[in-house]
mmCIF file of the N, C-alpha and C atoms, coordinates in Angstrom:
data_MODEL
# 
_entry.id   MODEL 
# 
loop_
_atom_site.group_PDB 
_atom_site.id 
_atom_site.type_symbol 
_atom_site.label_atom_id 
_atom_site.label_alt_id 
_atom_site.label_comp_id 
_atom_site.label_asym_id 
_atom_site.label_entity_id 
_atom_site.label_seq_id 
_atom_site.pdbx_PDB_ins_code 
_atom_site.Cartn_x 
_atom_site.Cartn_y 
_atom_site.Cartn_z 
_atom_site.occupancy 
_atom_site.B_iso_or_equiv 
_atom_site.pdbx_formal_charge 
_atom_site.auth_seq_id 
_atom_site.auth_comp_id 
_atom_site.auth_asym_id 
_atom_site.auth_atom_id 
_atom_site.pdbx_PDB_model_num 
ATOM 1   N N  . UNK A 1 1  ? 43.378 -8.468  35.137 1.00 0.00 ? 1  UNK A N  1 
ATOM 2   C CA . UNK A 1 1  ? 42.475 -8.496  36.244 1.00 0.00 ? 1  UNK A CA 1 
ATOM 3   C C  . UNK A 1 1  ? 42.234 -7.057  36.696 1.00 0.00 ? 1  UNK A C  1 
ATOM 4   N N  . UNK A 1 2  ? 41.252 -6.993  36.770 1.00 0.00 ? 2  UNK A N  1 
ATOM 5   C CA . UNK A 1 2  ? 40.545 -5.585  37.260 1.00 0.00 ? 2  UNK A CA 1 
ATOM 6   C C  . UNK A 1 2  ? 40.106 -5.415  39.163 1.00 0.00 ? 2  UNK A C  1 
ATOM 7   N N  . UNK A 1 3  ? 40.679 -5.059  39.880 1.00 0.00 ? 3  UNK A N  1 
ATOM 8   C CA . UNK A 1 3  ? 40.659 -4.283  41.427 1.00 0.00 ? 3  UNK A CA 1 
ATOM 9   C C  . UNK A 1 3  ? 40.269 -3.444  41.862 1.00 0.00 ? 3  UNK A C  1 
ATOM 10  N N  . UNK A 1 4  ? 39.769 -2.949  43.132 1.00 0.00 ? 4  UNK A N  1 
ATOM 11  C CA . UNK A 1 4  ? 39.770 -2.261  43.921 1.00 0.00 ? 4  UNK A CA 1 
ATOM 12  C C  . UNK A 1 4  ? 39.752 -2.130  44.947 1.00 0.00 ? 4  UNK A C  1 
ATOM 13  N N  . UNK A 1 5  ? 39.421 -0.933  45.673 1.00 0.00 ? 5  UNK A N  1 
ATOM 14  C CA . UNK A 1 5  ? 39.283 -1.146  47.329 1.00 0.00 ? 5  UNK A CA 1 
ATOM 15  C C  . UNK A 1 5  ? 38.641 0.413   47.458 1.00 0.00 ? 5  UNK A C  1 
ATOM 16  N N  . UNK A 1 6  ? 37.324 0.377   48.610 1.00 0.00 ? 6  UNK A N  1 
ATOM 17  C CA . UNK A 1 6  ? 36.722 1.609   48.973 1.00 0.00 ? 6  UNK A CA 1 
ATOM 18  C C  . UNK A 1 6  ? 37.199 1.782   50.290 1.00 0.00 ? 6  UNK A C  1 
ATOM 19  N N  . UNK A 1 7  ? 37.603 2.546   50.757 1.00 0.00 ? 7  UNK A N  1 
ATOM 20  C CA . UNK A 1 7  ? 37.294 3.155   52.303 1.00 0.00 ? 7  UNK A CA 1 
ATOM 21  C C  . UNK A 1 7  ? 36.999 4.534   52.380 1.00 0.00 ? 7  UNK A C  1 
ATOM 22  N N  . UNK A 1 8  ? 35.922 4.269   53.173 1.00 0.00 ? 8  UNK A N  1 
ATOM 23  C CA . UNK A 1 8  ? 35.163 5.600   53.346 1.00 0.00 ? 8  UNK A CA 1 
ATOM 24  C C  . UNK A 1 8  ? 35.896 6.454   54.932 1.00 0.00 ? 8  UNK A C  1 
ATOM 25  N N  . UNK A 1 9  ? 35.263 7.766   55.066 1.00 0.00 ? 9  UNK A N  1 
ATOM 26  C CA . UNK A 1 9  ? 36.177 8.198   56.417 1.00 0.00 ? 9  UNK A CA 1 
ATOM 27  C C  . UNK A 1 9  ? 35.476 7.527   57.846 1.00 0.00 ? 9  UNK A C  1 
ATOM 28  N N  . UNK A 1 10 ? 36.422 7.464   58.803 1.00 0.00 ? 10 UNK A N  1 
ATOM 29  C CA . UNK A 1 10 ? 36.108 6.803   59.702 1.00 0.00 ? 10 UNK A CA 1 
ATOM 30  C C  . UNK A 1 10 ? 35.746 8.124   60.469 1.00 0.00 ? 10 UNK A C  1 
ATOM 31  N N  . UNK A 1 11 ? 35.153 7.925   61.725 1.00 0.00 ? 11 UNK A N  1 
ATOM 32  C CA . UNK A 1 11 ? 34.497 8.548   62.442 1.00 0.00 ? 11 UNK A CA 1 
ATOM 33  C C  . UNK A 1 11 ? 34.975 7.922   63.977 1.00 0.00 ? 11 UNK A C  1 
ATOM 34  N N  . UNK A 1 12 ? 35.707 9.106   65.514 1.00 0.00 ? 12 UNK A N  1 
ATOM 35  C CA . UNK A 1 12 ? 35.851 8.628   66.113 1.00 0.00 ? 12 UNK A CA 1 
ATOM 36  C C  . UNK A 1 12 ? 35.469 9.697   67.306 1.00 0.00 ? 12 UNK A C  1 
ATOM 37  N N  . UNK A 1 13 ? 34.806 9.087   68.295 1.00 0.00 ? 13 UNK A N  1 
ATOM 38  C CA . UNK A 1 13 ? 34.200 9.696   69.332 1.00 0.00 ? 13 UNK A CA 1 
ATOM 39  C C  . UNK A 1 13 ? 32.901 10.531  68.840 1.00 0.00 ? 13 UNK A C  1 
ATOM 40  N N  . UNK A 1 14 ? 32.443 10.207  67.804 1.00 0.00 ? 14 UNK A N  1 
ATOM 41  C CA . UNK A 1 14 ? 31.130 11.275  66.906 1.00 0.00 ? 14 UNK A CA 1 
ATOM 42  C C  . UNK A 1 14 ? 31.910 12.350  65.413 1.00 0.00 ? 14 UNK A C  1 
ATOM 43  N N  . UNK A 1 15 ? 33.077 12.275  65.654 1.00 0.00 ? 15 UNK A N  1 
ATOM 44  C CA . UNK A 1 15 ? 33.979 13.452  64.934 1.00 0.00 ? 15 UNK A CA 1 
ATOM 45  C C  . UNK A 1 15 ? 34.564 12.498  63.945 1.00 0.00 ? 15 UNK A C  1 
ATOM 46  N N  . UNK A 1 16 ? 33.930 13.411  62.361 1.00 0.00 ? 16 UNK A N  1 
ATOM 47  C CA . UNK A 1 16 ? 34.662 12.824  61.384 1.00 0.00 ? 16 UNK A CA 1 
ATOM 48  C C  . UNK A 1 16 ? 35.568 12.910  61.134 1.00 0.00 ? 16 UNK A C  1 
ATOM 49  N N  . UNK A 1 17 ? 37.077 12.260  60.639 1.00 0.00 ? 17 UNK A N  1 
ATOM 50  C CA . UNK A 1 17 ? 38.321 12.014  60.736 1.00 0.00 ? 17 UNK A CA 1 
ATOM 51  C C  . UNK A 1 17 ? 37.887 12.257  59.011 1.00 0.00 ? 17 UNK A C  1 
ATOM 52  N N  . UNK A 1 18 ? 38.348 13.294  58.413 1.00 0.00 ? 18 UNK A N  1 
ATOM 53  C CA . UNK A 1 18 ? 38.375 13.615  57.192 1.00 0.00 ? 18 UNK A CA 1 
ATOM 54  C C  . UNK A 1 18 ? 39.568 13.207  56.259 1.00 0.00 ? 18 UNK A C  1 
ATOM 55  N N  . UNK A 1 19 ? 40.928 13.015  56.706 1.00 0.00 ? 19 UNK A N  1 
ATOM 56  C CA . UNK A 1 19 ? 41.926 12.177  55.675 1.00 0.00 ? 19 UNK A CA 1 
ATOM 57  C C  . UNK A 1 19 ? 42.099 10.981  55.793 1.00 0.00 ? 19 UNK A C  1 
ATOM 58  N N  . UNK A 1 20 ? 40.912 10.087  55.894 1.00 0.00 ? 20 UNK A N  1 
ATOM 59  C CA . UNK A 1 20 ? 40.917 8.723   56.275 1.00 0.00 ? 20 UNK A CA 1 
ATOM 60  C C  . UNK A 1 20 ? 40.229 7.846   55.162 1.00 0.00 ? 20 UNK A C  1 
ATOM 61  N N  . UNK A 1 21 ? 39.509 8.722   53.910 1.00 0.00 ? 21 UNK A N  1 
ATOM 62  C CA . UNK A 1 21 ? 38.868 8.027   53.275 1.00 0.00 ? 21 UNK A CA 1 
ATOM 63  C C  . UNK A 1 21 ? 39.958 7.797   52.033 1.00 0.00 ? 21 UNK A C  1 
ATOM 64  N N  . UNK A 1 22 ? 39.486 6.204   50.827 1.00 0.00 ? 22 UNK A N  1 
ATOM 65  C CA . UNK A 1 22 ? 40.271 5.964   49.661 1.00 0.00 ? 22 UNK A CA 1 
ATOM 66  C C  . UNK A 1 22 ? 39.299 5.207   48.825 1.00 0.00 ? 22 UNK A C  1 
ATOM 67  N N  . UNK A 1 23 ? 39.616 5.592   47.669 1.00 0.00 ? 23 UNK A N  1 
ATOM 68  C CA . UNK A 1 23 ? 38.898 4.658   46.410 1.00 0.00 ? 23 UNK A CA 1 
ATOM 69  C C  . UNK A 1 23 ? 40.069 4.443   45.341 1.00 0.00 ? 23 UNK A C  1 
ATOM 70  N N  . UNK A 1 24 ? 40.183 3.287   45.075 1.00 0.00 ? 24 UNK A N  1 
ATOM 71  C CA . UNK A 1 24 ? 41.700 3.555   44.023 1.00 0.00 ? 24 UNK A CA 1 
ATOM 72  C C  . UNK A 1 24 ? 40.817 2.179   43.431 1.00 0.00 ? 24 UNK A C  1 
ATOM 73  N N  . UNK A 1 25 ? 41.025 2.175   42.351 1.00 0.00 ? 25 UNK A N  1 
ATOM 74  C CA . UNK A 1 25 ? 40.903 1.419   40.684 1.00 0.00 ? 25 UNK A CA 1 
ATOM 75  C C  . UNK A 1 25 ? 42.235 0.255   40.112 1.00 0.00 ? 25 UNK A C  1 
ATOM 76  N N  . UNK A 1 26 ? 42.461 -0.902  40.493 1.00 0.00 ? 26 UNK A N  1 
ATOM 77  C CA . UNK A 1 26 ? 43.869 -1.135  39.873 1.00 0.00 ? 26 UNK A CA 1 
ATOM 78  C C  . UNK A 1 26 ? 44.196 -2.051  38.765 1.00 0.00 ? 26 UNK A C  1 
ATOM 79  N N  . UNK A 1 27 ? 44.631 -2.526  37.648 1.00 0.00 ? 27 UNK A N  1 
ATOM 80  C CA . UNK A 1 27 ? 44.066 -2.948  36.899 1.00 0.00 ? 27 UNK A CA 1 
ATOM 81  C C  . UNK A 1 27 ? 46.058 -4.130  36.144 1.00 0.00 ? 27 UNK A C  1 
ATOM 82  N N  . UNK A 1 28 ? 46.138 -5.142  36.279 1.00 0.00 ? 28 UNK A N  1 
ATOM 83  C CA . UNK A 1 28 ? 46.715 -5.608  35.954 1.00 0.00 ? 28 UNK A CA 1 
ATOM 84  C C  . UNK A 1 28 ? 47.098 -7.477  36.071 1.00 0.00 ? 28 UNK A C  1 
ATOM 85  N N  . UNK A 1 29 ? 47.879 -7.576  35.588 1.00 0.00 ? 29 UNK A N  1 
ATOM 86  C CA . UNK A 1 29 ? 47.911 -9.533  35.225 1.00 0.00 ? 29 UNK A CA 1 
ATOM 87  C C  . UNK A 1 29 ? 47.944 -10.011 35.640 1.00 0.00 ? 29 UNK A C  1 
ATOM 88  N N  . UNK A 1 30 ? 47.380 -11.391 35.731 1.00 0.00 ? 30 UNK A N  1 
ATOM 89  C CA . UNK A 1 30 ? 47.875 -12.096 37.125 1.00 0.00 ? 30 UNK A CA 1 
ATOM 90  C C  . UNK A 1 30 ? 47.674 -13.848 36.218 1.00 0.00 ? 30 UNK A C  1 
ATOM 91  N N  . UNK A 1 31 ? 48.211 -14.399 36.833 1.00 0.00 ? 31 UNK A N  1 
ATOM 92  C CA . UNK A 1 31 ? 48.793 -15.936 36.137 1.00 0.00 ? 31 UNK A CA 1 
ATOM 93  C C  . UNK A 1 31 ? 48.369 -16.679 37.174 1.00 0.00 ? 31 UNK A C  1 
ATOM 94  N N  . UNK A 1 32 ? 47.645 -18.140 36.929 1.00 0.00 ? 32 UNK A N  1 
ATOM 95  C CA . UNK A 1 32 ? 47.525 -18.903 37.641 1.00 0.00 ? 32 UNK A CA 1 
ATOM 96  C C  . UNK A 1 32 ? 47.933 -20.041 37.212 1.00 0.00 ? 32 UNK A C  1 
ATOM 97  N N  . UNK A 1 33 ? 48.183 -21.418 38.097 1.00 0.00 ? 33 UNK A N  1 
ATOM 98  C CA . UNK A 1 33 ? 48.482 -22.915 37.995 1.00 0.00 ? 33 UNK A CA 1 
ATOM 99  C C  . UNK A 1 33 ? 47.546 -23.694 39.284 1.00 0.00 ? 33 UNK A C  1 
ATOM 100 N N  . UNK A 1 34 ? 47.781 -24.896 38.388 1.00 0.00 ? 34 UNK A N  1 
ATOM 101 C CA . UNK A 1 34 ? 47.281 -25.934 38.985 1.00 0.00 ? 34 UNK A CA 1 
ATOM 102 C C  . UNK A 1 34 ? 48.100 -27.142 38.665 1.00 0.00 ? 34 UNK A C  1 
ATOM 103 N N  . UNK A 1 35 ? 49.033 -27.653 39.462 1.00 0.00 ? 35 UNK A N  1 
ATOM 104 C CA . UNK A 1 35 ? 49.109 -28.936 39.547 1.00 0.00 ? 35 UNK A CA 1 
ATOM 105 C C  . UNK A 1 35 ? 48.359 -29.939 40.195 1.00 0.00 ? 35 UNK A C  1 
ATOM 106 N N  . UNK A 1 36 ? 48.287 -31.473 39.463 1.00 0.00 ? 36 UNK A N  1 
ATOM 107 C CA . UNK A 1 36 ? 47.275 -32.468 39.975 1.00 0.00 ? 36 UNK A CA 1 
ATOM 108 C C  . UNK A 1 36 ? 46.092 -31.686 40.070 1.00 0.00 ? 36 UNK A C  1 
ATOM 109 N N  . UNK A 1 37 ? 45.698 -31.983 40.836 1.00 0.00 ? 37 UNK A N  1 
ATOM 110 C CA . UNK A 1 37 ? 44.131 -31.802 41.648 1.00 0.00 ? 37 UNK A CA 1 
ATOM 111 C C  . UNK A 1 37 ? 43.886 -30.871 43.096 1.00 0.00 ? 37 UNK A C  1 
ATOM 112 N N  . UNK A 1 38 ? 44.984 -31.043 43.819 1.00 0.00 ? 38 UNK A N  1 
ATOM 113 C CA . UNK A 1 38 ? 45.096 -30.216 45.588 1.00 0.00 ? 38 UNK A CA 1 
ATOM 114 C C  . UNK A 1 38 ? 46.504 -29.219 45.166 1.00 0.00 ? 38 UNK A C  1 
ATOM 115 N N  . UNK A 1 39 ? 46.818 -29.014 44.336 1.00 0.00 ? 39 UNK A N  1 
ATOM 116 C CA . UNK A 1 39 ? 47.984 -27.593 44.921 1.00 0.00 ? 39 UNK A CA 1 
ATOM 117 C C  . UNK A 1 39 ? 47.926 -26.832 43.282 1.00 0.00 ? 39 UNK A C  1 
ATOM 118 N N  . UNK A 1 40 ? 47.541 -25.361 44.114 1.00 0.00 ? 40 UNK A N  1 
ATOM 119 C CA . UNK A 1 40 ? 47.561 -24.702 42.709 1.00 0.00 ? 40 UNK A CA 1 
ATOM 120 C C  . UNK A 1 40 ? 48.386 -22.957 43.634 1.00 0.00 ? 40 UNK A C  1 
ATOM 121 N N  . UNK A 1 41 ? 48.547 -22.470 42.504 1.00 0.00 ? 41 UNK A N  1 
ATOM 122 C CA . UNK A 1 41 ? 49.553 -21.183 42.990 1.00 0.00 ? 41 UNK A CA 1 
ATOM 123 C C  . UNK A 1 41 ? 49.297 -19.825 41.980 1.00 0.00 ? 41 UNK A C  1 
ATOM 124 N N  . UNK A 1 42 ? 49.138 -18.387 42.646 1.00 0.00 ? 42 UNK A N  1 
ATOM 125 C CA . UNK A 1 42 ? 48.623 -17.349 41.525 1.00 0.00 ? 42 UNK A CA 1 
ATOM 126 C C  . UNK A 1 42 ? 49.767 -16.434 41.972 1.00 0.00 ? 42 UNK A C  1 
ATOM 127 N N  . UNK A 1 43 ? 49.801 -15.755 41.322 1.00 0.00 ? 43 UNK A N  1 
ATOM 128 C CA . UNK A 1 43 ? 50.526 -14.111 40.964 1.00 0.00 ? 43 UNK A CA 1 
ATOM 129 C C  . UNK A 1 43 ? 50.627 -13.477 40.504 1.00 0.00 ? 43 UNK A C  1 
ATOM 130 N N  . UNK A 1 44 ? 50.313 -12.212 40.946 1.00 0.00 ? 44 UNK A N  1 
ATOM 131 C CA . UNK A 1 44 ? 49.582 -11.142 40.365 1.00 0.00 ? 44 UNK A CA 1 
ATOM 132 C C  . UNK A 1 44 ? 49.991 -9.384  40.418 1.00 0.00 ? 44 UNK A C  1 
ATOM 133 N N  . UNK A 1 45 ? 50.239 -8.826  39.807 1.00 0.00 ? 45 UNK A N  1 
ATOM 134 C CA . UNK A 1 45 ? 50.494 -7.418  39.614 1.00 0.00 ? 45 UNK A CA 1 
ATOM 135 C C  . UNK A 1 45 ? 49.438 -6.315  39.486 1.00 0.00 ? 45 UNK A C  1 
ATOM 136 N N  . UNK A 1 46 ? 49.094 -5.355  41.084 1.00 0.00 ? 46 UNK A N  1 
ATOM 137 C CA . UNK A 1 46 ? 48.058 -4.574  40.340 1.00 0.00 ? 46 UNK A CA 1 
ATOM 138 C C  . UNK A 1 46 ? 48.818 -2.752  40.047 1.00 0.00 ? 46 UNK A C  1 
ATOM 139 N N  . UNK A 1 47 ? 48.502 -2.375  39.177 1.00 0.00 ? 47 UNK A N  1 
ATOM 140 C CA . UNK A 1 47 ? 48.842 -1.113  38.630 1.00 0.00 ? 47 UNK A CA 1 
ATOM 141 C C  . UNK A 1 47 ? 47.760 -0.545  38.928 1.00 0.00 ? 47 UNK A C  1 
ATOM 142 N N  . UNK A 1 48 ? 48.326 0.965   39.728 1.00 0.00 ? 48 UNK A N  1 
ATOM 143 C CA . UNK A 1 48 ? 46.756 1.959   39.630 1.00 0.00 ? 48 UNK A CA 1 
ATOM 144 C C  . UNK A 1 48 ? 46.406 2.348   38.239 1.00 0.00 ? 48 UNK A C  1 
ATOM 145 N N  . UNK A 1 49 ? 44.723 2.897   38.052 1.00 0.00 ? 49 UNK A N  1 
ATOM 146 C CA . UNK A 1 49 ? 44.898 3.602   37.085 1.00 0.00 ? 49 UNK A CA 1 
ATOM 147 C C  . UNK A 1 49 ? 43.555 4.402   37.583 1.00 0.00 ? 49 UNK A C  1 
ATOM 148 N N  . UNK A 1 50 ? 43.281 4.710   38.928 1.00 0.00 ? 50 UNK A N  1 
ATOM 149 C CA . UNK A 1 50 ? 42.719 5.470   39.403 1.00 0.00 ? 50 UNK A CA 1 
ATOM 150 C C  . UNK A 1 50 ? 42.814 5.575   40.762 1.00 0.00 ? 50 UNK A C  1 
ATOM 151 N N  . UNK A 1 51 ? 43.620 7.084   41.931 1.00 0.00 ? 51 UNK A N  1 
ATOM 152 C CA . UNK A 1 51 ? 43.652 6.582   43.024 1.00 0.00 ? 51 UNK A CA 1 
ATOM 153 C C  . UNK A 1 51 ? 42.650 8.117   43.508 1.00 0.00 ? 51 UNK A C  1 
ATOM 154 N N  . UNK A 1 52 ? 42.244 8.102   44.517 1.00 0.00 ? 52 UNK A N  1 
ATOM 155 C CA . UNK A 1 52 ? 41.026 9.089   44.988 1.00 0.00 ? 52 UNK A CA 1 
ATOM 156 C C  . UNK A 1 52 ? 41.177 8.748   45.815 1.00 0.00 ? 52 UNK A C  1 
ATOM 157 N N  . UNK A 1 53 ? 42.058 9.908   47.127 1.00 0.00 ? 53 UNK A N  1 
ATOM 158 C CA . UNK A 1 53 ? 41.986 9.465   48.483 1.00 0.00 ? 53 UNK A CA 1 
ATOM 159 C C  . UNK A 1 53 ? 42.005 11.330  49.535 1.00 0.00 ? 53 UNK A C  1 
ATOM 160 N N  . UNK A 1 54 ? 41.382 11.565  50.440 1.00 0.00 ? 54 UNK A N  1 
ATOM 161 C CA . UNK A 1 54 ? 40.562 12.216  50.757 1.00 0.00 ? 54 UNK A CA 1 
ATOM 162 C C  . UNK A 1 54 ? 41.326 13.456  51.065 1.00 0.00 ? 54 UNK A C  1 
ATOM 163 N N  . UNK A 1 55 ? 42.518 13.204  51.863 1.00 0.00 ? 55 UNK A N  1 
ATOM 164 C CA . UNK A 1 55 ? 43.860 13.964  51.792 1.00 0.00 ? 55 UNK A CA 1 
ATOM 165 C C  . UNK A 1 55 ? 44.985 13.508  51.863 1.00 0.00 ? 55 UNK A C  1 
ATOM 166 N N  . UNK A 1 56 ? 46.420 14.049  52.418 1.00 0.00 ? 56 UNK A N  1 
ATOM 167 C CA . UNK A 1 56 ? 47.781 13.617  52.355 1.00 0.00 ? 56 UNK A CA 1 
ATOM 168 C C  . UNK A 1 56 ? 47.977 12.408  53.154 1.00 0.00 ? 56 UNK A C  1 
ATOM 169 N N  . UNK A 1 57 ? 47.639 11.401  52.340 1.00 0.00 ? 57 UNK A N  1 
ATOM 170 C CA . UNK A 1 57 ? 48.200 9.938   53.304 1.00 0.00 ? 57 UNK A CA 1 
ATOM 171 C C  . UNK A 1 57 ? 48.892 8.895   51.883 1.00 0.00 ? 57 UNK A C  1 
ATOM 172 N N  . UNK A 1 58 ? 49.436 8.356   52.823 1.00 0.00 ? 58 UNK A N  1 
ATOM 173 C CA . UNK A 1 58 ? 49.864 7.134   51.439 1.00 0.00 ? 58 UNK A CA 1 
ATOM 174 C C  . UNK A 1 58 ? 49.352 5.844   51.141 1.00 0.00 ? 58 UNK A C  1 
ATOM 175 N N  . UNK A 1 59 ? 49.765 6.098   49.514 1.00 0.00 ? 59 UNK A N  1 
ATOM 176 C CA . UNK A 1 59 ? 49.175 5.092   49.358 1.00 0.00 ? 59 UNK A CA 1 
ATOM 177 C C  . UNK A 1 59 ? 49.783 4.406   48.369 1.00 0.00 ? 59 UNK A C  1 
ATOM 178 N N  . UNK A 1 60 ? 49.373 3.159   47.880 1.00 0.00 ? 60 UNK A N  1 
ATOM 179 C CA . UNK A 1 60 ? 50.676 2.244   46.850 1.00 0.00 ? 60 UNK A CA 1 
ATOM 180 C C  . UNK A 1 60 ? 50.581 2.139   45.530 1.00 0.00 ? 60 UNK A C  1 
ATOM 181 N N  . UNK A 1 61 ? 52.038 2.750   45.243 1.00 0.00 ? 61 UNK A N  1 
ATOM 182 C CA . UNK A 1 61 ? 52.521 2.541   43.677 1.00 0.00 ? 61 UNK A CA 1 
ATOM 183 C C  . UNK A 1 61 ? 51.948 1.866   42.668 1.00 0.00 ? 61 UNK A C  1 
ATOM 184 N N  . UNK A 1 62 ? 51.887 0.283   43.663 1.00 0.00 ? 62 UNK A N  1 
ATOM 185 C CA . UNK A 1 62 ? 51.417 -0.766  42.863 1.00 0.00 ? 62 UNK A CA 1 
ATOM 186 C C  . UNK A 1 62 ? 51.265 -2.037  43.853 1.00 0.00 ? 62 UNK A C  1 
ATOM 187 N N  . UNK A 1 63 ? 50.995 -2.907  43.284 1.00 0.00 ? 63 UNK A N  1 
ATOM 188 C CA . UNK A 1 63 ? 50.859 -4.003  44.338 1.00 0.00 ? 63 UNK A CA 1 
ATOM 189 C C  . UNK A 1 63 ? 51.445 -5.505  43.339 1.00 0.00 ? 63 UNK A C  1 
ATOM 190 N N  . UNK A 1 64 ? 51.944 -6.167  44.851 1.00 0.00 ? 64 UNK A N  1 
ATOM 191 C CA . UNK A 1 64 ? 51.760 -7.494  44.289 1.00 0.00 ? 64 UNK A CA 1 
ATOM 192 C C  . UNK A 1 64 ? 51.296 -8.606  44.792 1.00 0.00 ? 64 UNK A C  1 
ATOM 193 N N  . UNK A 1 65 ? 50.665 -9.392  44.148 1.00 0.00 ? 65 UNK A N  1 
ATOM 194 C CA . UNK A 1 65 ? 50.435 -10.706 44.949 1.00 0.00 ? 65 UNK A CA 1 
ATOM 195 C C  . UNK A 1 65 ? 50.554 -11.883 44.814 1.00 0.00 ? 65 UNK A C  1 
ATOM 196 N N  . UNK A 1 66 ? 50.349 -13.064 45.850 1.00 0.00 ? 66 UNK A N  1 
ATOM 197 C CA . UNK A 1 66 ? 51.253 -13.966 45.836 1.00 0.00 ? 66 UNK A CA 1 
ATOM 198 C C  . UNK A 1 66 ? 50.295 -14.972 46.601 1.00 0.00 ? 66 UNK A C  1 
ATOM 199 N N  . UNK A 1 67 ? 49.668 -16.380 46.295 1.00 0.00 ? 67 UNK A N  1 
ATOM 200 C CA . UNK A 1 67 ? 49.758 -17.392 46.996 1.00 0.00 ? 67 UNK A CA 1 
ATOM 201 C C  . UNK A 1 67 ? 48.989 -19.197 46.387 1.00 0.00 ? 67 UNK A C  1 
ATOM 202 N N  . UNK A 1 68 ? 49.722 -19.587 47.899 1.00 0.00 ? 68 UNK A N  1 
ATOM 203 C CA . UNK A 1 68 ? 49.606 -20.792 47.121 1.00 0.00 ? 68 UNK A CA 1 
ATOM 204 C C  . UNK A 1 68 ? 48.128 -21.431 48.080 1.00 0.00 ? 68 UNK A C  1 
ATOM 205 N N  . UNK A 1 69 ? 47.893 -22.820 47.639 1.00 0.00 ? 69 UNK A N  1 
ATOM 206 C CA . UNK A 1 69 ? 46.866 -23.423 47.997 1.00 0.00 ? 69 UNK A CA 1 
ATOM 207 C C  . UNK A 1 69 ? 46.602 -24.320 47.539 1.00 0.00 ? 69 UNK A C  1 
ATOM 208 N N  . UNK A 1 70 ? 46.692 -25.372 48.885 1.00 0.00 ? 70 UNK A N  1 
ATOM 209 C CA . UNK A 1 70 ? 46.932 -27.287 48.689 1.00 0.00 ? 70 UNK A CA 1 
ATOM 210 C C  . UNK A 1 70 ? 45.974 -27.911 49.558 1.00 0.00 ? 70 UNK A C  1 
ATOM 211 N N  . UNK A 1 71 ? 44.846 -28.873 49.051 1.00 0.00 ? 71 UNK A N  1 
ATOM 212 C CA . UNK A 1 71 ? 43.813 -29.352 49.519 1.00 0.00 ? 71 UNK A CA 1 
ATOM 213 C C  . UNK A 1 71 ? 43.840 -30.518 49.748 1.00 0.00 ? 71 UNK A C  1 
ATOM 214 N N  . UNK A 1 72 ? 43.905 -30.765 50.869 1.00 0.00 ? 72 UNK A N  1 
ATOM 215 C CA . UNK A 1 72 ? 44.179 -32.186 51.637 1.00 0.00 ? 72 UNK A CA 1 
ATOM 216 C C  . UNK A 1 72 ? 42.841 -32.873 52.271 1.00 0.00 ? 72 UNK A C  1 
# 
């Protein structure tokens, strides 16, 4: 699975806040299920493999994710 996320710099009182912006690229597996018909469950691993962020702030290694979902 292929990811991302943009944030551009924020701006406060008219004044641009210059280490506020990010673009990162993340690119990794993710597994899904379905039991029956109403409950299914995913999880997922993203790896950067591009991070672009404006100055010294942090940002993540990697990610993971996680959830479920049952339709009643």
């Amino acid at each position: 699975m292929v990811s991302g996320e943009y944030k551009d710099t924020d701006t406060f009182q008219g004044a641009s806040a210059d280490d506020t912006g990010v673009t990162a690229v993340y690119l990794g597996p993710q597994l899904s299920f379905t039991w029956a018909s109403k409950l299914s469950a995913q999880i997922g691993a993203d790896l950067p493999i591009s991070i672009d962020n404006t100055a010294l702030q942090t940002v993540p290694d990697y990610r993971v994710r996680a959830g479920v979902t049952w339709h009643f």
